[in-house]
DOLOKE-941315 format. One record per atom (N, C-alpha, C, O): x negated, y, z. Coordinates in steps of 0.1 Angstrom, whole numbers, plus 5000, padded with zeros to 4 digits. Atoms other than C-alpha are relative to their C-alpha. Layout:
residues N
XYZ/...
end
This chain:
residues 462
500850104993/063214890733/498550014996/497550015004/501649965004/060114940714/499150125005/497950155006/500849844998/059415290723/499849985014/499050055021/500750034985/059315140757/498849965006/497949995015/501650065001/057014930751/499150014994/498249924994/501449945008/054715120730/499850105013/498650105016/500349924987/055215370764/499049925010/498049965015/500450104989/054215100786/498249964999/497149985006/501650045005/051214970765/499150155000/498150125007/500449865001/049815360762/500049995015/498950015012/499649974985/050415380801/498649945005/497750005012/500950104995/048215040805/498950054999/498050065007/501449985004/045915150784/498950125005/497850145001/500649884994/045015450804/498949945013/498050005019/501050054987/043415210831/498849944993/497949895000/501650075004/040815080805/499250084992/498450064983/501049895006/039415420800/499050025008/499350015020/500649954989/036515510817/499950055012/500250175014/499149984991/036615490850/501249965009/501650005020/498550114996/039715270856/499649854992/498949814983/500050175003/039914920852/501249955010/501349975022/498950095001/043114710850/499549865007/498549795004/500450094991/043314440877/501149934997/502149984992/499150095004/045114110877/501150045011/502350015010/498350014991/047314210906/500950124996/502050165000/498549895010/048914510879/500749954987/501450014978/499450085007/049714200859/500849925010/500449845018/498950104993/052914060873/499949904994/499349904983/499250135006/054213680870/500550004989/500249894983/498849995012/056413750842/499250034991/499449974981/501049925009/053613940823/499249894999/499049894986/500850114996/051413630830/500549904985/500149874974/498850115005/054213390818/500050034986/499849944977/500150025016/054613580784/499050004994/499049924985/501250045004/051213610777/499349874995/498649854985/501050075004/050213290779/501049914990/500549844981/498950035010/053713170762/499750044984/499649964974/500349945017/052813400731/498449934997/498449874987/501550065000/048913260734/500049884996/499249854987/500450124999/049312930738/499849904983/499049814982/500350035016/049612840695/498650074996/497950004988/501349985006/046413050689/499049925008/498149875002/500950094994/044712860722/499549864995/498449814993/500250165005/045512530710/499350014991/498449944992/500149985016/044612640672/498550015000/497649954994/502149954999/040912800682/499549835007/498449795002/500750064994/040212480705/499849904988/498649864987/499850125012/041212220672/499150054991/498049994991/500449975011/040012410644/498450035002/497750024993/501649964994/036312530663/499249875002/498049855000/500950144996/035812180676/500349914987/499949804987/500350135013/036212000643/499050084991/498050034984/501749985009/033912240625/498849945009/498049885003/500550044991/031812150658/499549884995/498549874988/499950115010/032111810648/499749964990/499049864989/500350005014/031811840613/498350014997/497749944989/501149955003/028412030617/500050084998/498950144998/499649835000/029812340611/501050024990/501649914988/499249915006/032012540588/499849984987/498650014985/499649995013/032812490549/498949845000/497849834994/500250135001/032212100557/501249894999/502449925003/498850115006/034211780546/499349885010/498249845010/500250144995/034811480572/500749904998/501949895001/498750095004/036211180561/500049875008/499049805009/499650114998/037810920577/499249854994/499349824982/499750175011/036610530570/500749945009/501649875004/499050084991/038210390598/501050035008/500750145014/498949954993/041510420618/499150055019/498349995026/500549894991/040910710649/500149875011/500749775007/500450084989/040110510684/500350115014/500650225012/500049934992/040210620721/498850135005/498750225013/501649925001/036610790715/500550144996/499850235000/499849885006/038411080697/500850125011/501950095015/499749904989/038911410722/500350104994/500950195000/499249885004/039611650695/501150114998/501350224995/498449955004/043011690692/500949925013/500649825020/499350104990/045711590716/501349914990/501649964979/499750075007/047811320703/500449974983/501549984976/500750035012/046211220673/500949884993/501349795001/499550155007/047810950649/499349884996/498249904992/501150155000/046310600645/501049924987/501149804988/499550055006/048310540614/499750084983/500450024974/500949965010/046510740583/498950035005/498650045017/501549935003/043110860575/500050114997/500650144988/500249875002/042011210579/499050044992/497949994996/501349935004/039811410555/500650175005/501750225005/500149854995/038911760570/499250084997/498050064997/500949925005/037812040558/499550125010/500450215012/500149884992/036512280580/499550164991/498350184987/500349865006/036612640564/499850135003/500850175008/500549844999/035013020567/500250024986/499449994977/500149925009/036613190544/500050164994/500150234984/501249885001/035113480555/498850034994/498550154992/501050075006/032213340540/500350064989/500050174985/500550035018/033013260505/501849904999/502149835008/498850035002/036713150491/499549794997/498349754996/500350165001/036912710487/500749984992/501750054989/499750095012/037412490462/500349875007/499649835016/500250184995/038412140470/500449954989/501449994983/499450085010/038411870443/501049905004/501249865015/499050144988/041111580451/499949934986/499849984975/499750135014/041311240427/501650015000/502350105006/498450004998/045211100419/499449865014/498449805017/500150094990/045410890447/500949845003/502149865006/498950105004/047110500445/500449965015/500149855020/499550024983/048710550485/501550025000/501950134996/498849914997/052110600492/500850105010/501950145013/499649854992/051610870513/498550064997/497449994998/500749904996/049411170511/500650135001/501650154995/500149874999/049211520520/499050085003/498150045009/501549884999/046911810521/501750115012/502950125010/499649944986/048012030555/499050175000/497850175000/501149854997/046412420558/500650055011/501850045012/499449954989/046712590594/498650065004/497550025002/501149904995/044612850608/500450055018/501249995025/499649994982/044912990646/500850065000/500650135010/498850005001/048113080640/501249915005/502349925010/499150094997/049312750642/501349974992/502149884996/499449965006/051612840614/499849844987/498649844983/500050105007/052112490588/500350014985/501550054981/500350015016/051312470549/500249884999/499949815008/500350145008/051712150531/500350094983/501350144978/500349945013/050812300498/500049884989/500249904978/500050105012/050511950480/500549845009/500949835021/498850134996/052111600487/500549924995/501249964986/499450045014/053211310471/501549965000/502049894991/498849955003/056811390482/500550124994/501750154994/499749915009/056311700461/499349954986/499050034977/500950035015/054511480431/498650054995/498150064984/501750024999/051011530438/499349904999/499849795002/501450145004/048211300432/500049964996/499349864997/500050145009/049311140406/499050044989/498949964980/501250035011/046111290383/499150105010/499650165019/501449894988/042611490401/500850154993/501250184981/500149864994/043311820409/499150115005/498250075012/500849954988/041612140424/500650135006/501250214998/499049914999/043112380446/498850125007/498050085016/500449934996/041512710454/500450085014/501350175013/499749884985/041712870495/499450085001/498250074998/501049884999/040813200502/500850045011/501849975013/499549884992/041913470530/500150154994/499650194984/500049845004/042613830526/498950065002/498650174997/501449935000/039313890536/498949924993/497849974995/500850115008/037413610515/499150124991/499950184984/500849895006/034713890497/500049944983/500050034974/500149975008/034713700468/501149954993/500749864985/498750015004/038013650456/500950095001/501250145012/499049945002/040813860442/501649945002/501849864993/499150065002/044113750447/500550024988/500450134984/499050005009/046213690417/499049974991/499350024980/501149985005/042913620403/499849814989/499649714995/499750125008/043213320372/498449934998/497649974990/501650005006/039713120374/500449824993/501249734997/499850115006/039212820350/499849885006/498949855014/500350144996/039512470356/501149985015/501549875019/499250014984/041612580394/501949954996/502550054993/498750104998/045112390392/500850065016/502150055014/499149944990/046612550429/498950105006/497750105004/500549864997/045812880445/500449985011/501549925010/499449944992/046312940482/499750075009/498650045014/500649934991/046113200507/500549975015/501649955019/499650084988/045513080541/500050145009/499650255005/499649874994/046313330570/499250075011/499550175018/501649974992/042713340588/499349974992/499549924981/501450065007/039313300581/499549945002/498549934996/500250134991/038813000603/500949884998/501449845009/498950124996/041112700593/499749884993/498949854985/500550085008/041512370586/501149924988/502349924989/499850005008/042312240556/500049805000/499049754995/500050144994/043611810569/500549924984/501649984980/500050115002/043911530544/501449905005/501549955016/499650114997/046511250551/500049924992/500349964981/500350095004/045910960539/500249855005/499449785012/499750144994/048010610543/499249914988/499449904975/500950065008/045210370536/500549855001/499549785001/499350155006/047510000531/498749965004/497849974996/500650024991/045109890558/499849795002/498949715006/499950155002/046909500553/500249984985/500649894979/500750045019/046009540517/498850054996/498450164995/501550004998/042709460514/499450074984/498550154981/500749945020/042109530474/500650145000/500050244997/499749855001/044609840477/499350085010/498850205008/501549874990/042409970508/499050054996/498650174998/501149995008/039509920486/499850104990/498850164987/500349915008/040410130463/500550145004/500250244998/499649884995/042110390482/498550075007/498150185006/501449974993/038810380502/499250114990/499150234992/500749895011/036910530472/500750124993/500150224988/499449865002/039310760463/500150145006/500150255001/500149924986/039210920499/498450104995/498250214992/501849995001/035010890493/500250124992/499350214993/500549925015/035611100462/500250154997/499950224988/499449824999/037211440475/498650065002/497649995006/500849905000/034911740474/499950095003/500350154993/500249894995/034412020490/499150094997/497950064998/501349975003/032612350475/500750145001/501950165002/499849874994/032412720481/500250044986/500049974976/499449945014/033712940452/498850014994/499049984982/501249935007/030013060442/499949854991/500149824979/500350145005/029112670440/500649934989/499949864981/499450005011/032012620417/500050044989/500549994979/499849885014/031512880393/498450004997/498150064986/501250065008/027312740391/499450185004/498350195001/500949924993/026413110409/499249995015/499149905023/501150014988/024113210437/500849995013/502050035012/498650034991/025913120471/500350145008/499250185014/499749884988/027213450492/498850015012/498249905013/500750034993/025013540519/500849945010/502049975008/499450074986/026213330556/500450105004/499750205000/499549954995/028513530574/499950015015/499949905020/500950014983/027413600612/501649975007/502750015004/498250104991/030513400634/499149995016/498249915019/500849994985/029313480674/502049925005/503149985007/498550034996/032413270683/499849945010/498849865013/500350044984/033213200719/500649895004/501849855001/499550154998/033112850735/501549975000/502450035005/498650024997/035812650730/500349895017/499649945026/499750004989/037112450762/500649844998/501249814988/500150124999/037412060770/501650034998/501950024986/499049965007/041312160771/500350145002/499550235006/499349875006/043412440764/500250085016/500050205017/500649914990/043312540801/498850015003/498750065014/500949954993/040112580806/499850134987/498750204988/500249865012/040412870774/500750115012/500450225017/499249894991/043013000798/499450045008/499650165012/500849944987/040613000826/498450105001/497850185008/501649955004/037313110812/499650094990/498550144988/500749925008/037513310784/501150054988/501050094976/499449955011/040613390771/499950124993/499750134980/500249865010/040413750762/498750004988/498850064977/500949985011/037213700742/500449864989/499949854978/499850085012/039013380725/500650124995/499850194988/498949915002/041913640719/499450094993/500250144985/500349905007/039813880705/499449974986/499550034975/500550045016/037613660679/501649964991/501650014980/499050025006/041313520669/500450144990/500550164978/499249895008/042713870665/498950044985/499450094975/500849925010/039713970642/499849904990/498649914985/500550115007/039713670619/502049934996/502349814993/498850045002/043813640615/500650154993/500450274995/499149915006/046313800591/500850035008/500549965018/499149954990/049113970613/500750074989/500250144981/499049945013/052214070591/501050125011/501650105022/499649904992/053614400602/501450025007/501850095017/498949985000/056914310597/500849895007/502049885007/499950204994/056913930617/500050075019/499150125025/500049924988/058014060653/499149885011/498449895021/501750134990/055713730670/498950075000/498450115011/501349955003/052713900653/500050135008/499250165016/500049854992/053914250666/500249995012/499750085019/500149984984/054614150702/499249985003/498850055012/501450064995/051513950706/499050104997/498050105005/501149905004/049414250690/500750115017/500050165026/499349884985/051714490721/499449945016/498950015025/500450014988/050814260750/498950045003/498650135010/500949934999/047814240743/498650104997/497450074994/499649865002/047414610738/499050035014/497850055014/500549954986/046714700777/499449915005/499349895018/501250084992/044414440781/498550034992/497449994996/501249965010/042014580753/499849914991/499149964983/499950095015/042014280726/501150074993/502350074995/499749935013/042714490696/499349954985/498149914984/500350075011/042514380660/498750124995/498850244995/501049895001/038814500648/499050045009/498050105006/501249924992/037014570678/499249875003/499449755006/501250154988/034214350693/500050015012/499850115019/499650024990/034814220719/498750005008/497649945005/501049934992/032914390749/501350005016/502450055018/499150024984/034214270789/499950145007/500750195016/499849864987/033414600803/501450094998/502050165007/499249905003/036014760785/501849925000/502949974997/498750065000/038714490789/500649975016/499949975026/499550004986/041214410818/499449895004/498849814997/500950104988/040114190850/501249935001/502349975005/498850135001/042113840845/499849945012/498649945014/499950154993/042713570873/499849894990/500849864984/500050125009/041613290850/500749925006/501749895000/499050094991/043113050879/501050014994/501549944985/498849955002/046013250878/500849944986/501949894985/499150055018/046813160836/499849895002/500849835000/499750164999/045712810842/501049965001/501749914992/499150044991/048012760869/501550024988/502149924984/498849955011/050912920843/499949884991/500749794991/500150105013/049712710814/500049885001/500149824991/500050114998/049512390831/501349995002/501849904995/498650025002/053112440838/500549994995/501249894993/499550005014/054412580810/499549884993/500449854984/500050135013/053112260789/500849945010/501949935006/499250104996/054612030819/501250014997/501849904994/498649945006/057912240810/500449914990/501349824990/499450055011/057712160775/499849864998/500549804990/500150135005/056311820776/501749945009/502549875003/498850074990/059311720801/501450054986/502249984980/498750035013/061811890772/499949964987/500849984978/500050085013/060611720744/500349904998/500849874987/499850144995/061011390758/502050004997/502749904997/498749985004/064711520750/500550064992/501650104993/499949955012/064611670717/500249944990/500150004980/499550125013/065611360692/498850074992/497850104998/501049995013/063411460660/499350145002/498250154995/500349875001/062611800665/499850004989/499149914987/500050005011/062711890629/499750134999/499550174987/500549835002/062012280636/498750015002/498150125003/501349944994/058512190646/499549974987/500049894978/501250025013/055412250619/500250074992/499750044981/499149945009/057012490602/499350164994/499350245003/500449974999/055412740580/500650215007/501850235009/499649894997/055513160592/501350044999/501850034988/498349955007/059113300591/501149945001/502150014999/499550144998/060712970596/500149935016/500749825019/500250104989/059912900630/500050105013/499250195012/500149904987/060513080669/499049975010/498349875008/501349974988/058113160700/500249835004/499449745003/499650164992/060012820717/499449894993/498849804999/500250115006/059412590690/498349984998/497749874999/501749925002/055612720685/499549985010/498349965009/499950064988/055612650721/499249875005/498149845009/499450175000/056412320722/498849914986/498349804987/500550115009/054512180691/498450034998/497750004988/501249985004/051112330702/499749935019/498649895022/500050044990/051712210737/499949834998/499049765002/500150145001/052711850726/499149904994/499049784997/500849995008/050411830701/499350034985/499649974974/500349915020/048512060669/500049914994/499749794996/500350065014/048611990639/500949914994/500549814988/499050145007/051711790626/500650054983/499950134976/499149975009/053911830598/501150054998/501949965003/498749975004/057212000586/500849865000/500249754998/498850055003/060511820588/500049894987/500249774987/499650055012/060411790551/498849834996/499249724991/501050145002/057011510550/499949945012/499549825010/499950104994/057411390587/500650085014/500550205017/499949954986/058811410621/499949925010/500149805007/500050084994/058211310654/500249985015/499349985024/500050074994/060111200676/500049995012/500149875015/500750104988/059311180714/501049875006/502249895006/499250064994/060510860732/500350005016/499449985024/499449964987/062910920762/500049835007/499749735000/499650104997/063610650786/501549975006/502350075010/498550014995/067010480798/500250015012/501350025017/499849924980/066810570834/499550145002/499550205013/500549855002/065410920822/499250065007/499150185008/501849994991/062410920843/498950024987/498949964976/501649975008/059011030825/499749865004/500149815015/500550105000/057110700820/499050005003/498250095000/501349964991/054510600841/499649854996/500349764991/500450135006/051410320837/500349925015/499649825016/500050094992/052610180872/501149894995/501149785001/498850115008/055709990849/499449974988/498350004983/499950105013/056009810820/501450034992/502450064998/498849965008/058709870793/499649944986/498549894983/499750085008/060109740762/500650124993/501250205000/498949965008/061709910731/500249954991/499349904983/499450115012/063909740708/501150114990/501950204993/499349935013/065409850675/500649884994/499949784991/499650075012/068009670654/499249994992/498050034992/500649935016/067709660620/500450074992/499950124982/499149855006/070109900614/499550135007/499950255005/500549874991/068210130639/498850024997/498550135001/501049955006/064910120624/499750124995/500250144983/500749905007/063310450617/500750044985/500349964977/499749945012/065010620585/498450064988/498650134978/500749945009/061610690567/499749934987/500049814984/499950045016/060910680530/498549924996/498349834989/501150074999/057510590535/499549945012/499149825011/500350134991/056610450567/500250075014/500350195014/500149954987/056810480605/499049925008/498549825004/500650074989/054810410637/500750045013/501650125014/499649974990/055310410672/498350035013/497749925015/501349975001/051810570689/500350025020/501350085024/500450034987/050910530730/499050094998/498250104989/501049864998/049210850744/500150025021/501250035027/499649944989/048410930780/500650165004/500150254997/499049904996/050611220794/499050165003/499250285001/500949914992/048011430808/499150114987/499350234987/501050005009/045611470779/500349994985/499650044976/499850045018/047311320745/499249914996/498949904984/501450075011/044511060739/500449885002/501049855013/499850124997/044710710733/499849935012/498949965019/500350074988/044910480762/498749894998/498849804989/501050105009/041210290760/500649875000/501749855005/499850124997/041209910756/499849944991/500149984980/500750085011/039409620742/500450034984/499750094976/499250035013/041909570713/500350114989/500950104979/499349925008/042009920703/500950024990/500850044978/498750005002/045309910700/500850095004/501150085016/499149854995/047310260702/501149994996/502050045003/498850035009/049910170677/500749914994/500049814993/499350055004/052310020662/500550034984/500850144981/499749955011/053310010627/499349934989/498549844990/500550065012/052709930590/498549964999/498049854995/501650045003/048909990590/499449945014/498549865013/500450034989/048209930629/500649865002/500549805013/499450134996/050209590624/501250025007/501250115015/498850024994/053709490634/500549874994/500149824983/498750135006/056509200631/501350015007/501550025019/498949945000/059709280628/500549815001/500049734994/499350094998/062208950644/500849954989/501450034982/499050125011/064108690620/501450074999/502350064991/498049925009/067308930622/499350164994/500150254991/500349865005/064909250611/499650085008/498850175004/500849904990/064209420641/498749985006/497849915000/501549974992/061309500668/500650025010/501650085013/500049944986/060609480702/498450045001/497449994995/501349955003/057809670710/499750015017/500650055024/500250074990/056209590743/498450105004/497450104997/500149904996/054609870766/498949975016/498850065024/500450074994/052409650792/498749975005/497849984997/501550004991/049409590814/499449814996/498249774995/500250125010/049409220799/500949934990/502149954989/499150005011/050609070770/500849925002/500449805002/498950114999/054008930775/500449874997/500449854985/500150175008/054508560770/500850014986/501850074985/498850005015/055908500731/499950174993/500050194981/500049865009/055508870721/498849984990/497849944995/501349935011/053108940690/499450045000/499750164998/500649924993/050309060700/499650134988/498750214991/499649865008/050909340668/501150085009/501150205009/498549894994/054209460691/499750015014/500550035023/500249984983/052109460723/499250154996/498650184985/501049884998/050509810733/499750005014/500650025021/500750034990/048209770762/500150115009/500750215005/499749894991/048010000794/499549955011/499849855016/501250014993/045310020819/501250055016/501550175020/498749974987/048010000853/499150065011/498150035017/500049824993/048010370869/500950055007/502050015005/499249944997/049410590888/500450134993/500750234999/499949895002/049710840860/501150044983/501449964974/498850065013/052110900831/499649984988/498750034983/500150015016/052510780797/501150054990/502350054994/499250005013/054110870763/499749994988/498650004982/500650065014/054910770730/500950084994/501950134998/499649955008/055510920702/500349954984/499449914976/500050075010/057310800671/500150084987/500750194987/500549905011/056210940637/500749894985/500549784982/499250005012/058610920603/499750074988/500250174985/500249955010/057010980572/500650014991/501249904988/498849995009/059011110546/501549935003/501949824998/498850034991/062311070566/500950034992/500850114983/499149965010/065411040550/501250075013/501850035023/499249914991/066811350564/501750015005/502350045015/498150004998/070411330560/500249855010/500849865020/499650084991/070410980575/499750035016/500650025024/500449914988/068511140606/501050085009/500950105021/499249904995/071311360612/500949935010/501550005018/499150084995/073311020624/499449865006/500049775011/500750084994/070310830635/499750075014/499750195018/500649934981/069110830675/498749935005/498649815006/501550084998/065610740684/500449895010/501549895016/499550054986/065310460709/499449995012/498250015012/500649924988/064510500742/498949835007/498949725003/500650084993/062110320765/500749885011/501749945016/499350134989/063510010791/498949975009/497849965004/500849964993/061710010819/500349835010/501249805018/500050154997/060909600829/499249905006/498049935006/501450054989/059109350850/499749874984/500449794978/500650115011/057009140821/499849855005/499749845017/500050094999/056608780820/499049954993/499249954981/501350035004/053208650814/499949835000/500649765007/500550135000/051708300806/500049965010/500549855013/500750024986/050208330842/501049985008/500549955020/499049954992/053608380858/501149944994/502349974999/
end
């Protein structure tokens, strides 16, 4: 089967010799389909990780969090409204990074590494017994110029190699939001991380800047598909490790093969194939409707986040489609909620979900329950910026222990306005997503999320 498709690719590539040029109508449907299938974890990965250096101000910068994320944020598709992010945006093409960290007095953090791969690190954590004294952990790449691997430098406490030269390097941070003296001091602990390039560390002269001609990123992930994928595809390939022996890495390097994105080259349009950008839209807008529609039936997914080696095309799929950047199994999972008439939820209803108290979330450290529109991933706006549910976003759990959690265009008579989540009445859909930090996995195995109820509200007015 390989020798076929090493035939095939050699075949292609005969039309992007001088002289010939490869047209979208010698790219079938199916060719289309795997393309943007294998693509869509580096798409998502370049639009997140580009636009937060963007954001940041550029590259080997630290942003931190002081307040919980709002509907203003377009970065990411759905975002969490229940920690604080510090971000590091790194080129470690550049120059290898240092980050300092304090101990931290939260009961949840983690440090997250992911590069356009899409591929998930949690390298430190304080379900692996981190932060309980300062720290500093050294990132580099295989191409980092001034760094050796295996290389022992004084004062560094963790080592790790990330699997590009573009990634980011996320923070979590539960800041006890209804504890005002513990916020206070978590607050300054956050303040107090540090970010510095290896030279900076070690009190030498800094590397010179590394030249980064990197090609726009795209309001979403289809308009990468429509405008410019091959030259994303090409900065990706030349700024990503690729393991020879990881058959993802090797098919995605085979497709595309006969389109002229090759690892190494600069990317030059004359010499590459003639795409339908429409054409991959059209694909990629589906393909996510696909997966957003079977996630909504996946209980925990616990295969998503997962780092290289660990994890298949489908799942990789699915957790760049629904949204980058989460976590392994082992520090959180999440979740989507289905409904009990198994209709996708829309803001023309109203709904209710209720949990015992025996059906509460299994997490060791905390849960939320987080409102996102369908389309996009972003908070729904509204006065109260209110997206969530949960320990730090507020909740109240009923006199026998449970929650009803209330889904609504106004706020139901008698509900809590902690267990209301607002919703601007549309014709267009919604979903929520419930997030389990530090999950107690084995109970999970015999827990069932709960689903949405789909209800006419009863208001003051009414």
């Amino acid at each position: 089967m390989k020798t076929l498709r090493n035939l095939v690719s050699i075949c292609s590539l005969l039309l992007l010799l001088p002289g010939y040029s490869q047209t979208d109508q010698q790219i079938t449907d199916q060719q289309v389909e795997e393309i943007v299938k294998h693509s869509y974890q580096y798409v998502a990965m370049y639009n997140v990780n580009n636009k937060s250096a963007i954001q940041n101000g550029g590259w080997n910068t630290i942003a931190i969090d002081t307040t919980l994320k709002d509907h203003t944020l377009k970065l990411i598709a759905r975002p969490n409204n229940d920690s604080f992010y510090i971000i590091c945006a790194l080129n470690l093409q550049q120059e290898a990074a240092v980050i300092e960290m304090p101990a931290f007095d939260s009961k949840y953090v983690s440090l997250m590494v992911t590069g356009y791969d899409h591929y998930v690190n949690i390298p430190l954590s304080t379900r692996q017994n981190n932060f309980k004294e300062p720290e500093k952990i050294l990132l580099y790449s295989e191409r980092s110029p001034d760094y050796q691997k295996g290389t022992k430098i004084e004062g560094i406490d963790h080592y790790f190699e990330a699997s590009g030269d573009f990634v980011t390097a996320i923070f979590r941070v539960m800041p006890h939001m209804n504890n005002p003296e513990r916020f206070k001091v978590i607050m300054d602990q956050i303040k107090s991380v540090n970010l510095l390039t290896l030279s900076e560390y070690q009190g030498k002269e800094p590397l010179p800047e590394s030249d980064i001609d990197a090609p726009e990123v795209g309001k979403t992930d289809y308009d990468i598909f429509e405008n410019n994928l091959l030259e994303v595809m090409q900065f990706v390939f030349n700024h990503t490790s690729f393991d020879k022996n990881n058959e993802l890495d090797q098919r995605l390097l085979e497709i595309y093969e006969p389109l002229g994105v090759i690892p190494g080259k600069p990317y030059d349009a004359s010499r590459m194939a003639q795409i339908d950008g429409k054409r991959f839209r059209l694909v990629a807008e589906r393909v996510a409707a696909e997966e957003m529609a079977k996630a909504a039936q996946m209980g925990s997914m616990r295969e998503m986040f997962q780092p290289k080696g660990k994890i298949n095309l489908e799942v990789l799929l699915m957790q760049s489609v629904v949204g980058p950047i989460g976590q392994p199994a082992q520090e959180a999972i999440y979740p989507m909620i289905g409904t009990t008439d198994g209709k996708p939820m829309n803001a023309q209803n109203d709904y209710v979900i209720r949990m015992k108290k025996d059906e509460l979330p299994p997490a060791k450290a905390f849960w939320s329950l987080t409102l996102y529109d369908t389309a996009n991933g972003f908070f729904l706006p509204n006065d109260r910026k209110k997206y969530s549910v949960g320990e730090n976003a507020g909740m109240k759990l009923n006199d026998q222990g449970g929650i009803e959690v209330y889904i609504s265009a106004e706020q139901p008579e008698g509900v809590p306005d902690e267990n209301w989540l607002p919703l601007n009445r549309g014709d267009y859909g919604i979903d929520v997503i419930l997030r389990l930090y530090e999950p107690d996995l084995d109970k999970v195995e015999h827990w069932e999320a709960p689903k949405a109820e789909k209800i006419t509200v009863k208001t003051a007015s009414n």
